[in-house]
Backbone as JSON, one array per atom type, in Angstrom:
{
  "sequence": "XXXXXXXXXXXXXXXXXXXXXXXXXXXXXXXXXXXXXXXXXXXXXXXXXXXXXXXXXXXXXXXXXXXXXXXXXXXXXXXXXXXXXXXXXXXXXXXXXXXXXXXXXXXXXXXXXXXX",
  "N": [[-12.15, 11.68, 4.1], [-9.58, 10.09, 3.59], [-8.41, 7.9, 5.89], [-6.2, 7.48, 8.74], [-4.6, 4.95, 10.44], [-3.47, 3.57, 13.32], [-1.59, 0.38, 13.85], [-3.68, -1.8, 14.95], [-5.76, -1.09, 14.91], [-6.75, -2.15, 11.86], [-7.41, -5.03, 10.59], [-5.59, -7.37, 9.02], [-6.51, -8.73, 5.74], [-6.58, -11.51, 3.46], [-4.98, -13.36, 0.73], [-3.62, -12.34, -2.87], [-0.52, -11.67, -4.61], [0.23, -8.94, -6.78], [1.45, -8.99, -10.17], [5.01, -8.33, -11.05], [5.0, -6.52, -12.66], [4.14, -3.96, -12.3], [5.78, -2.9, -10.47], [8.32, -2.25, -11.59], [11.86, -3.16, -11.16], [11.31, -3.76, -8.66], [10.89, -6.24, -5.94], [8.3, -8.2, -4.61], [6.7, -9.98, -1.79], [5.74, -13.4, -1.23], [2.74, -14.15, -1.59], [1.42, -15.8, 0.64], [2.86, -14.57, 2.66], [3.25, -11.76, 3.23], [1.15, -10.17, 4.39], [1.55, -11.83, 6.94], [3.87, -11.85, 7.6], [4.04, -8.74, 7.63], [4.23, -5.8, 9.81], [2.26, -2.98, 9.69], [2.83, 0.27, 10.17], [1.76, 2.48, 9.86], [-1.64, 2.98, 8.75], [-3.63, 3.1, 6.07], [-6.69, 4.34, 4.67], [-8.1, 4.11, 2.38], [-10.47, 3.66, 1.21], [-13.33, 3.92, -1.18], [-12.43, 6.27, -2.66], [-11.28, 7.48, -5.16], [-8.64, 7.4, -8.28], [-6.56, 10.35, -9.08], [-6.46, 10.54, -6.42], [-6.12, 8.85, -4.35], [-3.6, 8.16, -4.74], [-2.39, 10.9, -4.19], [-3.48, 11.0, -1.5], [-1.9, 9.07, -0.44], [1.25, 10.08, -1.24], [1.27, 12.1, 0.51], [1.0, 11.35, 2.87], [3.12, 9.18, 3.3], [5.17, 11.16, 2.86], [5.27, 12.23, 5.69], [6.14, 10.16, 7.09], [8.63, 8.07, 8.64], [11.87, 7.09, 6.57], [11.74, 3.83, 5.84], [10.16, 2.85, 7.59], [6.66, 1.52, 7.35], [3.51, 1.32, 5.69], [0.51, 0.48, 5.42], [-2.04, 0.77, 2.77], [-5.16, 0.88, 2.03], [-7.54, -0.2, -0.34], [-10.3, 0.5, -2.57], [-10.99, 1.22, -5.29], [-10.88, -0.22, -8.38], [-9.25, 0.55, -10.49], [-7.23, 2.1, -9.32], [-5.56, -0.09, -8.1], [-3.05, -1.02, -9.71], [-2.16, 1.36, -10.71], [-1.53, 3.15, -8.11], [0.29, 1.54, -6.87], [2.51, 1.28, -8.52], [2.8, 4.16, -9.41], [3.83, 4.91, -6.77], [6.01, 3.53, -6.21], [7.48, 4.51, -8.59], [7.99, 7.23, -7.53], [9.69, 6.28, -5.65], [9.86, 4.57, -3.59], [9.65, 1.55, -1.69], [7.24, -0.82, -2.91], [6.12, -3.14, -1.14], [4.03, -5.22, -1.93], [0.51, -6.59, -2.66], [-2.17, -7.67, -1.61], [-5.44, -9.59, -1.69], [-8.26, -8.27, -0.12], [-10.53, -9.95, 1.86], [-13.22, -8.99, 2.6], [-13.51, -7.28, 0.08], [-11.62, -5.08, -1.61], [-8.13, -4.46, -1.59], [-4.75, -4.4, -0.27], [-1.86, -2.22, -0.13], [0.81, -2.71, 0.23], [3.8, -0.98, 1.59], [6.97, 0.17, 1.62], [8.37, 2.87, 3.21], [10.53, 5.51, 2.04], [13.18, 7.43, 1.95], [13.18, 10.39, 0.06], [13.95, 13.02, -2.41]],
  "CA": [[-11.72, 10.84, 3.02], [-8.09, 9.14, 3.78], [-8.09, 7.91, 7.39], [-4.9, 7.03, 8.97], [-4.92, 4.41, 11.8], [-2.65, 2.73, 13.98], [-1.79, -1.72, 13.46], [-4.13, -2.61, 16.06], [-7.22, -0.58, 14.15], [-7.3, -3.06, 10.81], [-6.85, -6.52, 10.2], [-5.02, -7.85, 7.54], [-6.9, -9.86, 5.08], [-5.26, -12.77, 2.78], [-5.13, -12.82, -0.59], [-2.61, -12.85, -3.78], [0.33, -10.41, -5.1], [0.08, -8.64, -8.36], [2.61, -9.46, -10.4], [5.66, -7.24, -10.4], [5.19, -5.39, -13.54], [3.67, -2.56, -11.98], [6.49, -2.27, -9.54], [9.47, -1.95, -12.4], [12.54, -4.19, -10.46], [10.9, -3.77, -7.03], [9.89, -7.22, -5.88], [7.67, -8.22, -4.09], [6.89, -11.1, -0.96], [4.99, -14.17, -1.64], [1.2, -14.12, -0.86], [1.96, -16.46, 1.88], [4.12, -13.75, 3.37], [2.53, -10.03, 2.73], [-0.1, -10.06, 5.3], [1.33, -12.5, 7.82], [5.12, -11.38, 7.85], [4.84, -7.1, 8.27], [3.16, -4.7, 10.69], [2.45, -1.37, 9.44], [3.07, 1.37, 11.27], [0.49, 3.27, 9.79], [-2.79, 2.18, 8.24], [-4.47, 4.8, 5.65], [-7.92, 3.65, 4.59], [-8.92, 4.88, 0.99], [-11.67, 2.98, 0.61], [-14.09, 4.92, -1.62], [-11.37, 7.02, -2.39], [-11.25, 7.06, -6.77], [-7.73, 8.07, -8.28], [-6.0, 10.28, -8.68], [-6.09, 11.22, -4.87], [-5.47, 7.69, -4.31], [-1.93, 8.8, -4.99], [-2.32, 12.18, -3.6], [-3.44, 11.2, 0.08], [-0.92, 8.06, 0.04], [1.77, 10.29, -0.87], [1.31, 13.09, 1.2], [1.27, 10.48, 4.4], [4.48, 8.56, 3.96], [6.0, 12.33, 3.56], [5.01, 12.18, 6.54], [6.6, 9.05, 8.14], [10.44, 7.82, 8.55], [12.38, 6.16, 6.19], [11.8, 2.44, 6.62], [8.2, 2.55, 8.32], [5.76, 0.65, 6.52], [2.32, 2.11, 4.93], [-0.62, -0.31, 4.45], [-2.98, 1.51, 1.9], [-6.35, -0.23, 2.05], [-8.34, 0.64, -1.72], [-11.54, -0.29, -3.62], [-11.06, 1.59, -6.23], [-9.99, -0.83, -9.44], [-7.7, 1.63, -11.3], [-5.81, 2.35, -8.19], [-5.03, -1.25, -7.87], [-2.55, -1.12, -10.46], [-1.82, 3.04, -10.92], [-0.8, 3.1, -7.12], [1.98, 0.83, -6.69], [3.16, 2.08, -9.98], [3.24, 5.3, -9.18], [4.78, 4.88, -5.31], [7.71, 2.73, -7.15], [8.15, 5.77, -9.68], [8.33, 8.32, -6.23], [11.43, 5.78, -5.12], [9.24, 4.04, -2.14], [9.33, 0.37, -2.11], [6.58, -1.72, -3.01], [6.18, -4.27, -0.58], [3.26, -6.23, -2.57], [-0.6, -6.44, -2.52], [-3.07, -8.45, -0.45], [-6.72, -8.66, -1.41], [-9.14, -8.39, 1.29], [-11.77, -10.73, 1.86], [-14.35, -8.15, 2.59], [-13.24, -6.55, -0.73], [-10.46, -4.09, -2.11], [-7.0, -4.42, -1.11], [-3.84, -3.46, 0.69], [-0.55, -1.75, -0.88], [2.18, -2.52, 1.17], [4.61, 0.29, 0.79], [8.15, 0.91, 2.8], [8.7, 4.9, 3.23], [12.01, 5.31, 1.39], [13.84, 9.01, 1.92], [13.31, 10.75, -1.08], [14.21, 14.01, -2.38]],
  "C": [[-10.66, 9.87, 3.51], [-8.33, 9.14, 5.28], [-7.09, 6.89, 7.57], [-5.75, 6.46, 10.25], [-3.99, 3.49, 12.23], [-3.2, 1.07, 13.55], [-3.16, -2.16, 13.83], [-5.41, -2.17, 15.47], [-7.69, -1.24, 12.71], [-6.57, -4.25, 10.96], [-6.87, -6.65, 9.08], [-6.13, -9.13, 6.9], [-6.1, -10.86, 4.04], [-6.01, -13.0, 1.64], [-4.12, -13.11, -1.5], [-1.73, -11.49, -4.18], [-0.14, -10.13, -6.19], [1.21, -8.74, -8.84], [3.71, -8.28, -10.55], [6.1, -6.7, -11.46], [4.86, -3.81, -13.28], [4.8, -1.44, -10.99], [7.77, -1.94, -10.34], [10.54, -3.34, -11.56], [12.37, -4.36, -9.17], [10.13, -5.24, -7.02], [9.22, -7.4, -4.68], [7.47, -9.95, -3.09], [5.95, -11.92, -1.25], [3.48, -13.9, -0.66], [0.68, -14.56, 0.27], [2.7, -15.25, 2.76], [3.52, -12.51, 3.61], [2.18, -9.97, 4.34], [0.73, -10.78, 7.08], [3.12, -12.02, 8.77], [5.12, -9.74, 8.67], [3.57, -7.31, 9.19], [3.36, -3.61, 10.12], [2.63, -0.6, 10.62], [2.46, 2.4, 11.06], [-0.35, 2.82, 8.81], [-3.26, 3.34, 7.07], [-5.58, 3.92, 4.51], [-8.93, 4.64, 3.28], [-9.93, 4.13, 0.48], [-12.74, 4.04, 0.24], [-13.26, 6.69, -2.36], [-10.98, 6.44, -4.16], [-9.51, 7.86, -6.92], [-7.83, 9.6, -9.05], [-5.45, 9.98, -7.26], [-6.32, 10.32, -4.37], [-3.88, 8.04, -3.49], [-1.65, 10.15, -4.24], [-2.23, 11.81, -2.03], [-2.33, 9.57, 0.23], [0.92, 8.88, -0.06], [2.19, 11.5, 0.15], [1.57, 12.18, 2.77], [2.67, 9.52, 4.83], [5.39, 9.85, 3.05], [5.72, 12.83, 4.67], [5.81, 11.23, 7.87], [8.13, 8.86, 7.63], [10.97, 7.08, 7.76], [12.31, 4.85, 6.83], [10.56, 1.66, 7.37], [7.55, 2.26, 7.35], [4.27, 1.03, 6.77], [1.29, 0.77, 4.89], [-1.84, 0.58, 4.0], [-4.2, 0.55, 1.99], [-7.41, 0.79, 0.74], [-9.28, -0.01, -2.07], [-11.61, -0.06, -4.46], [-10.44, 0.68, -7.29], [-8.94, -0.59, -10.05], [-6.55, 1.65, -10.4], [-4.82, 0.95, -7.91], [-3.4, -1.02, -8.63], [-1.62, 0.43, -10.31], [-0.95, 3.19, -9.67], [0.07, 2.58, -6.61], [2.81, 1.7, -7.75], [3.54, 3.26, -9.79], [4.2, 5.64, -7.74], [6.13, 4.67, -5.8], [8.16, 3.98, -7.66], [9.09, 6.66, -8.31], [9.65, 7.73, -5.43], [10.93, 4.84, -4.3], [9.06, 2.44, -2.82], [8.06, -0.47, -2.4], [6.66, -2.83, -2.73], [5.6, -5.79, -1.49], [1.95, -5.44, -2.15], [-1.22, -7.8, -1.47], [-4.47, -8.35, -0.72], [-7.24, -9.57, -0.44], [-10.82, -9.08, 1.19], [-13.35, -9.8, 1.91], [-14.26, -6.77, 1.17], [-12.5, -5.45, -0.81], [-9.17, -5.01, -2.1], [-6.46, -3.71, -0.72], [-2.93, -3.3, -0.04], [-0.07, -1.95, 0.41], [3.35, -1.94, 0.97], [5.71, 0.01, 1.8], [8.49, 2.13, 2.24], [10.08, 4.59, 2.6], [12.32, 6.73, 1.45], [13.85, 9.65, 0.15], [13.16, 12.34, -1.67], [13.58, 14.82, -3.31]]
}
C-alpha cells in the first residue's frame, strides 16, 4: 500500500495550492513555489490508497522522521485531498501546501513538527 521513497525516486509535478482553510492559520507557499522551492526527504506514495489510512500511513511515517524533514504525500483519493492536510495541521505538523500532479492526484507537503 504506502510506499516510501527517497527525492530522486518522484518528480514533482506543478499545479495550484488549496486554499488555507483546511490548514487553520498554517499558511501555505505560492503555487509558483511548492514544487520548485522544497526537497522532501521522504516521498510516501498513497496513490490508490482511500481514507482513512490516508491519515494512518502518513502519520505513522513522519513519526518516523526528525523534526523539520519534509514529507511529500502523493494521493488520488478526492476526500483525502482536503481531510489530510486538515488532519496533519490538527496533529501540530505544518502544512507546507498542495501541488496537483499532471499525471493526476496530488502532493501534501508536510514539515515533521515534534509532537507529543
Amino acid at each position: 500500500m504506502g510506499e516510501r521513497s527517497t527525492p530522486d525516486d518522484e518528480t514533482r509535478g506543478e499545479g495550484t495550492t488549496d486554499d488555507d482553510e483546511t490548514r487553520g492559520d498554517r499558511r501555505s507557499a505560492g503555487p509558483e513555489t511548492i514544487g520548485a522551492a522544497l526537497e522532501a526527504d521522504e516521498t510516501l506514495d498513497l496513490r490508490g490508497v482511500e481514507c482513512p489510512y490516508t491519515f494512518v500511513h502518513a502519520k505513522l511515517c513522519l513519526e518516523e522522521m526528525e523534526p523539520g524533514e519534509t514529507l511529500c504525500i502523493v494521493i488520488d483519493h478526492p476526500p483525502a485531498r482536503k481531510s489530510l492536510p486538515a488532519s496533519l495541521a490538527y496533529e501540530g505538523h505544518l502544512v507546507l501546501g498542495e501541488v496537483s500532479r499532471e499525471s493526476g492526484g496530488w502532493e501534501i507537503w508536510v514539515r515533521c513538527v515534534e509532537t507529543v
